[in-house]
NUTORKOL-316689 format. One record per residue: residue in three letters; y, x, z of N, C-alpha, C in turn. Coordinates in steps of 0.05 Angstrom, whole numbers, padded with zeros to 5 digits, always signed. Atoms other than C-alpha are relative to their C-alpha. Layout:
BEGIN
alaYXZYXZYXZ...
% end
This chain:
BEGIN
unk-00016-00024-00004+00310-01031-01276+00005+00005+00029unk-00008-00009-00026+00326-01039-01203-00030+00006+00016unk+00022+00005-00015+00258-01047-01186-00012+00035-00012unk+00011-00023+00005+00240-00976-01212+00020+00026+00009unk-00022-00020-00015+00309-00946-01185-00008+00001+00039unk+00005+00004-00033+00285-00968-01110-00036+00009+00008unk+00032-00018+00002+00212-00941-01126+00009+00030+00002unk-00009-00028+00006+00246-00867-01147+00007+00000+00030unk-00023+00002-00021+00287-00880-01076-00024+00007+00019unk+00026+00001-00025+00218-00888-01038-00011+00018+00004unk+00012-00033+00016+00184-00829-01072+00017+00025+00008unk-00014-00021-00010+00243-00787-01056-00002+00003+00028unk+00003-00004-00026+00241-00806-00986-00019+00008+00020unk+00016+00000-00016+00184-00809-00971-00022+00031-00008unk+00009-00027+00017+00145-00744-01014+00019+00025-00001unk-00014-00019+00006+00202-00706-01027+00013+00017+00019unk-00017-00010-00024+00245-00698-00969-00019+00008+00030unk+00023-00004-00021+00212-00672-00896+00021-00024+00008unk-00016+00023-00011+00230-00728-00854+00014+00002+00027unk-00015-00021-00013+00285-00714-00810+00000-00010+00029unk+00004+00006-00027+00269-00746-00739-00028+00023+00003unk+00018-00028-00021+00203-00711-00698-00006+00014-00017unk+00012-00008+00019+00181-00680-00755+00010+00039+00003unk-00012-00026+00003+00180-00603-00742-00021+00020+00005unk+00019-00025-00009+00140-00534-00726+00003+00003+00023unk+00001-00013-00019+00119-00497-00672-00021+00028+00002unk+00020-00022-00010+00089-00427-00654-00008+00000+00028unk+00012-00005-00031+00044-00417-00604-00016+00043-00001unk-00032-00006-00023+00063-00357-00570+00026+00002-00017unk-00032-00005+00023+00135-00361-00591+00009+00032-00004unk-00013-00025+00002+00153-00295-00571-00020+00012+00010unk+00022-00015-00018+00086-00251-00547+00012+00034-00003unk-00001-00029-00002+00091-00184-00528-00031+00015-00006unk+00019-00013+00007+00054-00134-00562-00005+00029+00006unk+00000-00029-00010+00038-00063-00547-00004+00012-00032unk+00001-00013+00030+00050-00016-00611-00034+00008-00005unk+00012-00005+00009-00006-00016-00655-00026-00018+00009unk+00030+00021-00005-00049-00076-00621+00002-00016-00012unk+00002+00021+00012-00062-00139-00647+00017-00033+00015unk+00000+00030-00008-00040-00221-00644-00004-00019-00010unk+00010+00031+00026-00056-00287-00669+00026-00019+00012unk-00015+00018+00003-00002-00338-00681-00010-00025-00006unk+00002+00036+00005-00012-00412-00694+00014-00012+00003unk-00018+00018+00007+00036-00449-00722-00020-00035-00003unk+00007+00035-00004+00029-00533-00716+00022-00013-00014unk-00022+00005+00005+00065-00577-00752+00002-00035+00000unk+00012+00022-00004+00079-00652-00737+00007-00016-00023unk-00002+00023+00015+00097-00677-00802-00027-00004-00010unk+00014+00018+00020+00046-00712-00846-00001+00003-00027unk+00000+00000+00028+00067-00700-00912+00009+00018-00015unk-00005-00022+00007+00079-00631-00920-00027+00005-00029unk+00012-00001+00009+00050-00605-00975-00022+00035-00005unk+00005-00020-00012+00039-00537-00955+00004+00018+00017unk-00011-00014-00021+00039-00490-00900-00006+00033+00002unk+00009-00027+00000+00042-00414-00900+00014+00023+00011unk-00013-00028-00026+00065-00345-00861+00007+00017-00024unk-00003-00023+00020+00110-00302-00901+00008+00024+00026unk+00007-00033-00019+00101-00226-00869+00005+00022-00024unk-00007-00029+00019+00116-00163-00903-00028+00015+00002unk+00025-00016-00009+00049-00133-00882-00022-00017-00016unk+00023+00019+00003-00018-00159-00903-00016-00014+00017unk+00004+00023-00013-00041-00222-00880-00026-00005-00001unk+00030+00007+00006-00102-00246-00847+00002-00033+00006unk+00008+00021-00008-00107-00324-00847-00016-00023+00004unk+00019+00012-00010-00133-00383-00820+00018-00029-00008unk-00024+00028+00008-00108-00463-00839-00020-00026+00002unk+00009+00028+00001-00131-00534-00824+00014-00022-00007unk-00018+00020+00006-00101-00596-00823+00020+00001+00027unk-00021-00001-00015-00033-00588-00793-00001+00024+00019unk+00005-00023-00010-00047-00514-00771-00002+00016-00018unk+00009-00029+00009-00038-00447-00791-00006+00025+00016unk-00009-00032-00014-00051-00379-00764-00006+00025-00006unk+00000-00026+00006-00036-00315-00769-00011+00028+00017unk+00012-00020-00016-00076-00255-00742+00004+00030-00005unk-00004-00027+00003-00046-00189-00738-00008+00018+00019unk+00019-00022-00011-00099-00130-00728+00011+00029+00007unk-00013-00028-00008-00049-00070-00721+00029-00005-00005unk-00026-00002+00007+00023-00077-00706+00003+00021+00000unk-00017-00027+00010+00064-00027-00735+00029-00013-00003unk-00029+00008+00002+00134-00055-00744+00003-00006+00027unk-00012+00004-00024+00177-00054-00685+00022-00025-00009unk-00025+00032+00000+00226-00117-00708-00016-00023-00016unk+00019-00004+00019+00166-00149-00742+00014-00037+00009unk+00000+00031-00014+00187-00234-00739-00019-00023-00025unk+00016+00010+00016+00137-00272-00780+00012-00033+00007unk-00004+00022+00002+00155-00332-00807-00014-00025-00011unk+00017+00021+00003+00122-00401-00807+00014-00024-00014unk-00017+00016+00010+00143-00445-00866-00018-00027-00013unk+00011+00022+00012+00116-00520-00890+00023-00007-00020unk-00009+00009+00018+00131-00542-00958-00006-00025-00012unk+00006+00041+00000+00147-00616-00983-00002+00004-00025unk-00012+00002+00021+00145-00636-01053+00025+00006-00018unk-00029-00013+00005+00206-00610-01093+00004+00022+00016unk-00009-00023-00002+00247-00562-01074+00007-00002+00042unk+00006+00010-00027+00240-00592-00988-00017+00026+00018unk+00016-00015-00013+00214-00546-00937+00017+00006+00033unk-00018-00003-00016+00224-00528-00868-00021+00028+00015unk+00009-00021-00008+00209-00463-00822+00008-00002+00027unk-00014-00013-00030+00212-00428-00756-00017+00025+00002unk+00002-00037-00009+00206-00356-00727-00013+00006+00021unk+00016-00010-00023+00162-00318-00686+00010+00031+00004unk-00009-00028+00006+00194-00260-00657-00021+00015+00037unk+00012-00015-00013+00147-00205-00629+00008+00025+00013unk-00017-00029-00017+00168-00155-00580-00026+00014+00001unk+00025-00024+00003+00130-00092-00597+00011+00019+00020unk-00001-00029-00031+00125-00033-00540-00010+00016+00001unk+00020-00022+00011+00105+00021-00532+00009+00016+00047unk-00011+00002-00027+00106+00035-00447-00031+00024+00011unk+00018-00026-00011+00061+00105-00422+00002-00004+00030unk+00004+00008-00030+00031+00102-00354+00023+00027+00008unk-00016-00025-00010+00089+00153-00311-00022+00029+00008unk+00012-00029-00011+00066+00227-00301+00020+00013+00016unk-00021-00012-00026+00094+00262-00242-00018+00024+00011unk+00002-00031-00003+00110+00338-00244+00005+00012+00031unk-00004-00011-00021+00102+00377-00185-00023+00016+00008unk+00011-00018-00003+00080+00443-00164-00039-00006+00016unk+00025+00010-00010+00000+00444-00145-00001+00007+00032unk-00003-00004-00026+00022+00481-00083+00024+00000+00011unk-00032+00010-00015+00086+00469-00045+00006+00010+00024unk-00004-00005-00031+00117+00513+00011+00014-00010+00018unk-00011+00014-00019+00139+00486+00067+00024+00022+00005unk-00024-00019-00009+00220+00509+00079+00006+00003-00027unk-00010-00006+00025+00224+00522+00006+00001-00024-00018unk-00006+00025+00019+00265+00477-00035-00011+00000-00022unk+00015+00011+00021+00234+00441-00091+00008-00036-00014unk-00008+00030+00008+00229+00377-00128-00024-00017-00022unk+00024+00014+00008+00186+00329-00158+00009-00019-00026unk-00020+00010+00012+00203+00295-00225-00035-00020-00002unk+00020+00022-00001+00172+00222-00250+00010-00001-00038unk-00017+00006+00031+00176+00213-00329-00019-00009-00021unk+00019+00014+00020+00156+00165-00378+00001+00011-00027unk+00002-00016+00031+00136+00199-00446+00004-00016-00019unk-00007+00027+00028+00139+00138-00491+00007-00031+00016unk-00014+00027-00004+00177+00081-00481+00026-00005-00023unk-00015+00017+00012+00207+00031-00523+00003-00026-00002unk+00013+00030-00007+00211-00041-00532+00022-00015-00028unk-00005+00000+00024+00225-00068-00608+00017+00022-00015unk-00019-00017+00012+00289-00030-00630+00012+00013+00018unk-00017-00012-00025+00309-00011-00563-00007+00029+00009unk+00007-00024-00013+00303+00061-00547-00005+00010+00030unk+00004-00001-00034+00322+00061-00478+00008-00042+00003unk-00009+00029+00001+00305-00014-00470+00009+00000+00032unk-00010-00009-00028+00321-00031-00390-00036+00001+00017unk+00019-00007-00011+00275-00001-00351+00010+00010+00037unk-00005-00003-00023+00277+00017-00275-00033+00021+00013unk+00019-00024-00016+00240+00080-00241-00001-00002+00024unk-00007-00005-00028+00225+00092-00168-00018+00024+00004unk+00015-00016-00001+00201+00149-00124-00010-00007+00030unk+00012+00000-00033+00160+00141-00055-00016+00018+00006unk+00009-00013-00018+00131+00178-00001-00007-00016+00009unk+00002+00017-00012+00090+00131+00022+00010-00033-00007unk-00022+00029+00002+00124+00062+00034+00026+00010-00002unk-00021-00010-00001+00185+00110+00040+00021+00009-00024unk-00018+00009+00018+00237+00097-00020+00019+00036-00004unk-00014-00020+00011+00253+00172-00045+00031-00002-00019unk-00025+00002+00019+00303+00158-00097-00010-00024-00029unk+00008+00008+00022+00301+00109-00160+00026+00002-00027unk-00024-00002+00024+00345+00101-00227+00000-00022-00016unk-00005+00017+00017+00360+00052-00273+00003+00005-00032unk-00009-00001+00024+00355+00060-00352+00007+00021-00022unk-00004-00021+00006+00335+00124-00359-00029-00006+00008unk+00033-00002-00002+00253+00145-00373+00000+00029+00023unk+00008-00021-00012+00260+00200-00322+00004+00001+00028unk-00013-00006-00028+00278+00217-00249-00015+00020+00023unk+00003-00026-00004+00277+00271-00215+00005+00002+00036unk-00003+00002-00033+00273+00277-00129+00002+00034+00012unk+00003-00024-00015+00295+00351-00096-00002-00008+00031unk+00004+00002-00028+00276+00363-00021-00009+00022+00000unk+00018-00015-00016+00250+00412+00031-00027-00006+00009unk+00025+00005-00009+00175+00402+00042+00004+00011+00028unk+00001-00004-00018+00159+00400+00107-00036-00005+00010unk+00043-00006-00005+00076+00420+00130-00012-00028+00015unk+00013+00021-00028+00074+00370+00190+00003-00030-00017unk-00025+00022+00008+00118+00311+00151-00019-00007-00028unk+00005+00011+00023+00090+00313+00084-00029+00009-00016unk+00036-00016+00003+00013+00360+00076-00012-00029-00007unk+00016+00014+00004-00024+00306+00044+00013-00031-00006unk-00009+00020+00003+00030+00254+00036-00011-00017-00039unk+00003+00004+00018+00018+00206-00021+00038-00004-00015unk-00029-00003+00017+00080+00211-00080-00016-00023-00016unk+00010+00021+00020+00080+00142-00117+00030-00002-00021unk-00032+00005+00020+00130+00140-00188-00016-00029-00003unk+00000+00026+00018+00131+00065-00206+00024-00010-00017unk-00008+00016+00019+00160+00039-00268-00002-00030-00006unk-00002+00031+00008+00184-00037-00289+00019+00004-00029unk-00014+00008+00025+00207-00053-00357-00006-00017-00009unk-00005+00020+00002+00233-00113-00383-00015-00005-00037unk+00008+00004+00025+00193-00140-00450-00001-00032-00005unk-00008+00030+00002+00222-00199-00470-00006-00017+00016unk-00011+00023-00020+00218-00259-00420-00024+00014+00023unk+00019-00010-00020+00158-00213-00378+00016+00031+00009unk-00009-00024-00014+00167-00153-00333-00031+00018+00009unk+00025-00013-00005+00113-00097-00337-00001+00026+00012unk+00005-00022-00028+00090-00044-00285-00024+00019-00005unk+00024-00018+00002+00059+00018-00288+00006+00027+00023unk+00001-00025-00039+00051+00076-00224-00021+00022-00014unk+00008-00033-00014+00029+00141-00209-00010+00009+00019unk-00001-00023-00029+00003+00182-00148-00013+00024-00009unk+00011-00021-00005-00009+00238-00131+00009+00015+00023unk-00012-00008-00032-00010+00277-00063+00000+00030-00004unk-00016-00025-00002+00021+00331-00041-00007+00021+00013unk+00015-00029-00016-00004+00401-00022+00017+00021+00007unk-00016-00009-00011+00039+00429+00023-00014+00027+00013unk+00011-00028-00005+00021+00508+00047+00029+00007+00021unk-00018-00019-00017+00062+00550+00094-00007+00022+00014unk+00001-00027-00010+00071+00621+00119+00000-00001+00031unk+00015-00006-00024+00046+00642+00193+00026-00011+00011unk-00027+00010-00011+00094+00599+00244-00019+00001+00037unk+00013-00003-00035+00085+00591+00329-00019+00024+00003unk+00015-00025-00003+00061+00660+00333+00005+00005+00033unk-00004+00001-00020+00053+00675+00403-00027+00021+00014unk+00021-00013-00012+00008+00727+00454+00006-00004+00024unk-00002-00002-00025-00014+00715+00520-00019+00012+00019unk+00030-00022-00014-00051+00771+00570+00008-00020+00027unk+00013+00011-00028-00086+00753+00636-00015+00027+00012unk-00026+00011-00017-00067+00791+00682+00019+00015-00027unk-00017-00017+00013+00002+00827+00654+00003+00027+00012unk-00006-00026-00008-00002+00876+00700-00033+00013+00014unk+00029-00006-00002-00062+00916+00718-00004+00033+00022unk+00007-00020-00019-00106+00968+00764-00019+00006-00008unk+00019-00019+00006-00159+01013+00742-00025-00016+00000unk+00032+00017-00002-00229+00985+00727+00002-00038-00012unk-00011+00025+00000-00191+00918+00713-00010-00011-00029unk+00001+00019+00026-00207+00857+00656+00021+00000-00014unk-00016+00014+00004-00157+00844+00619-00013-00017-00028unk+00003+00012+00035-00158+00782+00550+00023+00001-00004unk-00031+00001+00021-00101+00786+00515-00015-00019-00022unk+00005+00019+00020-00106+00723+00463+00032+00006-00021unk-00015+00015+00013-00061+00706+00407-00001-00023-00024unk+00014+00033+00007-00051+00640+00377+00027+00003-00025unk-00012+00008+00023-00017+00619+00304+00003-00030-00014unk-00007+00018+00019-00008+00564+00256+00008+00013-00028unk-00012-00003+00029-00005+00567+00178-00015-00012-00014unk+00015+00009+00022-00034+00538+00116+00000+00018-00029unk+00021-00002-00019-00080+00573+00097-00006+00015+00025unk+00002-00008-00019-00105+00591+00162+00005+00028+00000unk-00007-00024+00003-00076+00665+00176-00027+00016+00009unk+00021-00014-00009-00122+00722+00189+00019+00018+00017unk-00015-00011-00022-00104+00766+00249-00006+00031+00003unk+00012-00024-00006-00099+00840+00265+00012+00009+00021unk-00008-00002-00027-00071+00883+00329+00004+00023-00013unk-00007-00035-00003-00030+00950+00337-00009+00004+00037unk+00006-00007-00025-00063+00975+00405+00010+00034+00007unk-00007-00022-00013-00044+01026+00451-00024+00018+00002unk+00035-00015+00003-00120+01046+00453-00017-00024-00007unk+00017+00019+00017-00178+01017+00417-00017+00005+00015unk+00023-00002-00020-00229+01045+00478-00004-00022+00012unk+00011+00020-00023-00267+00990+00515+00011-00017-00008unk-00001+00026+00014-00241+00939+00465-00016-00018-00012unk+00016+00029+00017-00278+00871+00445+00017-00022-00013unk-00013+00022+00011-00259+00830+00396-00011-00034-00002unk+00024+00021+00006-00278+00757+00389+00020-00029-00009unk-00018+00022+00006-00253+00685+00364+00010+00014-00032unk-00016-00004+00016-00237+00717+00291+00026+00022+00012unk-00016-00025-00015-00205+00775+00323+00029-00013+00012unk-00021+00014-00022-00158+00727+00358+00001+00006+00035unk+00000-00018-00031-00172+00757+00428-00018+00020-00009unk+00014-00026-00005-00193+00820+00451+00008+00008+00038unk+00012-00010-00026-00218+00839+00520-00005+00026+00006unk+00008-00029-00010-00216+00905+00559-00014+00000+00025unk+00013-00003-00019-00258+00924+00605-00023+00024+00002unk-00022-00001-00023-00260+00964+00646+00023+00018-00006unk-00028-00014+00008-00182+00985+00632+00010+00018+00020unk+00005-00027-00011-00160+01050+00646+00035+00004-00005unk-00033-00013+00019-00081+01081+00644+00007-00003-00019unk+00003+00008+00031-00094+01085+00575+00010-00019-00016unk-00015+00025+00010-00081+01013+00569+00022-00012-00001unk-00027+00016-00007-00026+01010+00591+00024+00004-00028unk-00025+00002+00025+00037+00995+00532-00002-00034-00010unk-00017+00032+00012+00059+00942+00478-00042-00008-00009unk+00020+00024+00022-00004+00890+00442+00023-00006-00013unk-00013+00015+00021+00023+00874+00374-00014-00013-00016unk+00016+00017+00015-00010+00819+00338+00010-00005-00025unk-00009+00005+00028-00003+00814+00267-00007-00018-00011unk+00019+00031+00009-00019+00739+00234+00020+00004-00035unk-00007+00004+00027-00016+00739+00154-00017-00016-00016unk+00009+00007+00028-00030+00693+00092+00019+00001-00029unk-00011-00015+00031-00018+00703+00024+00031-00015-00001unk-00024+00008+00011+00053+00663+00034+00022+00020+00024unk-00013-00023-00020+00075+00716+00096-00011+00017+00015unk+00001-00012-00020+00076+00752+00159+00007+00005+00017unk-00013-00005-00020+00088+00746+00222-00014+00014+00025unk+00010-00016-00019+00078+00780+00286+00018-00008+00037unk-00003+00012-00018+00083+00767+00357-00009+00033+00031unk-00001-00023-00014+00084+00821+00419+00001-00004+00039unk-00004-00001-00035+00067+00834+00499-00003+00021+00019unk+00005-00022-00020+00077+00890+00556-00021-00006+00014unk+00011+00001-00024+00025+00900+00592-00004+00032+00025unk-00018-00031-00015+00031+00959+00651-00032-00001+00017unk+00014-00016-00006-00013+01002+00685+00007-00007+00034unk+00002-00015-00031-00012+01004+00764-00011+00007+00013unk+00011-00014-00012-00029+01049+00804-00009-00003+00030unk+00010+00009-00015-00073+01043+00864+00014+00009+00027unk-00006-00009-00023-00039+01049+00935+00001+00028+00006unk+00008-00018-00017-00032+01114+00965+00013-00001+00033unk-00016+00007-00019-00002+01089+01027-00024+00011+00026unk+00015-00009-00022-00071+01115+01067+00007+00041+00000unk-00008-00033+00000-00049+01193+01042+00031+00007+00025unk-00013-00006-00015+00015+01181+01081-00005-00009+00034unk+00020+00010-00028-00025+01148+01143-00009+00036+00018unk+00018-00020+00002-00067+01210+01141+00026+00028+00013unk-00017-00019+00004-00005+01259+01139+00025-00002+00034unk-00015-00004-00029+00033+01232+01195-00014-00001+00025unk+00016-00003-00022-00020+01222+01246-00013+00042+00002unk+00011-00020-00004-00037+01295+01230+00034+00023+00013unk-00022-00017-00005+00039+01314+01240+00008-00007+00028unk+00005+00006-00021+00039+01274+01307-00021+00018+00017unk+00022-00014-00022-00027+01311+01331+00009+00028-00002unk-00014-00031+00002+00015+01379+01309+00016-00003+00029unk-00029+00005-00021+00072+01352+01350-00011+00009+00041unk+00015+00004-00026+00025+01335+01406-00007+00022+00014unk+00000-00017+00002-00004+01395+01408+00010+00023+00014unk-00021-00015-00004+00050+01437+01411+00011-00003+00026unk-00006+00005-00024+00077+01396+01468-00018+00015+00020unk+00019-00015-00022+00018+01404+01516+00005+00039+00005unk-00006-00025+00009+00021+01475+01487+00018+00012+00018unk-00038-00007-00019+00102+01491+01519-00005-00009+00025unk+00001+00007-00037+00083+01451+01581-00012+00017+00017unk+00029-00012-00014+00023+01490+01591+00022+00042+00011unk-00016-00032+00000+00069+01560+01582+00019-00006+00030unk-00021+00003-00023+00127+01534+01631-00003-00001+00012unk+00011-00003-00039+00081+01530+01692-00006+00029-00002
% end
């Protein structure tokens, strides 16, 4: 009798029960991150010995795989966002033991960043950065972190929000061609994942440093003159002129100068330069004057003839008084 009560004792301990020192599971990855709708393989290990079976209960349909002291589970399309598959070995009787694999599913869109294709310079605007899908298991706004650069230059960022948004003044010289980078970080369980943006910036502006300068400004009959004028804009402006006379004018350079020769009275008044592109118009303006050539030999002429009157005359009266 005792000798079949201490047999039952052995049987229980040793078949029935898992044995409660090292004896346990493990997943390999414990916790993987998945991206919605990809796949993973699990492998569970287990170090007891005398399990009598080992298997993955899932709500989904299962693809597996099993050796000695291994299982695993291969899932070809996640779809559950809280999805924790569980890895259980069973002893004889009613004995068993488990552990959990919990998968962080995501769902994380590279950032797109809105902003006009052309951008005036002086005119406010703004540039937004925004992630279209993001999530991370049950978390809607899991934590996430945005930024905005110009360059190495730290625009603005946000915290915990898929969007952000940067207003400014473009500026032609400052920012024509600058690169705009949005980068995103979000936290997916014990990793941190990164996704960016660029795109550069096409900055335009309306006709600026307008300016005319003649050679000479002042003038005498038969005379050269160039009159130039000079601009800046994006795109390059085209140029026109209000003249005082269009006789004996050359244009050249893109009708950016014009040369007279040989200039006449005529020429003389305002040059108005007109510089326009499709975002303005500006204009720019110079006297130039007419002068007139000496007559300083007509009064030469006039008094030497009023002296040889004078003269004249004298002799004349002397000649009477004798």
């Amino acid at each position: 009798m005792t000798a079949v009560l201490l047999l039952n004792i052995a049987c229980l301990l040793t078949f029935c029960l898992p044995l409660a020192g090292p004896c346990k599971l493990a997943i390999h990855p414990k916790a993987p991150i998945v991206e919605f709708g990809g796949s993973v393989k699990l492998n569970c290990t287990s170090t007891c010995t005398n399990y009598t079976k080992m298997d993955w209960e899932v709500s989904f349909e299962r693809d597996v795989q099993e050796g000695e002291g291994w299982i695993s589970l291969n899932i070809k399309n996640v779809t559950e966002w809280t999805t924790q598959p569980l890895c259980v070995a069973k002893f004889k009787g009613s004995g068993s033991i488990h552990t959990r694999a919990v998968i962080y599913v995501y769902q994380f869109s590279t950032p797109d960043i809105y902003l006009a294709s052309e951008i005036e310079s002086g005119h406010s605007d703004k540039i937004i950065c925004n992630i279209s899908s993001l999530r991370v298991r049950d978390q809607i706004l899991p934590n996430v972190n945005i930024s905005l650069s110009r360059g190495a230059i730290l625009l603005n960022s946000s915290h915990g929000e898929p969007s952000l948004e940067y207003s400014f003044v473009p500026n032609l010289i400052r920012d024509d061609g600058a690169e705009i980078i949005c980068m995103a970080r979000v936290e997916v369980g014990s990793e941190v994942l990164n996704k960016s943006a660029t795109r550069t910036l096409n900055v335009v502006a309306s006709p600026y440093n307008v300016s005319v300068l003649a050679n000479p400004m002042t003038y005498k009959a038969d005379a050269k003159i160039v009159v130039k004028c000079e601009a800046e804009g994006k795109p390059f402006p085209e140029f026109s002129w209000d003249l005082p006379s269009n006789s004996s004018v050359e244009y050249s350079n893109n009708i950016q100068i014009l040369t007279i020769h040989p200039a006449q009275s005529f020429h003389n008044g305002t040059y108005r330069c007109l510089v326009r592109n499709i975002y303005g118009t500006k204009s720019a303006q110079i006297d130039i004057l007419f002068q007139e050539r000496s007559r300083s030999w007509i009064a030469a002429v006039v008094v030497v003839a009023l002296l040889a009157v004078v003269f004249t005359g004298g002799i004349f009266w002397y000649h009477c008084r004798k």
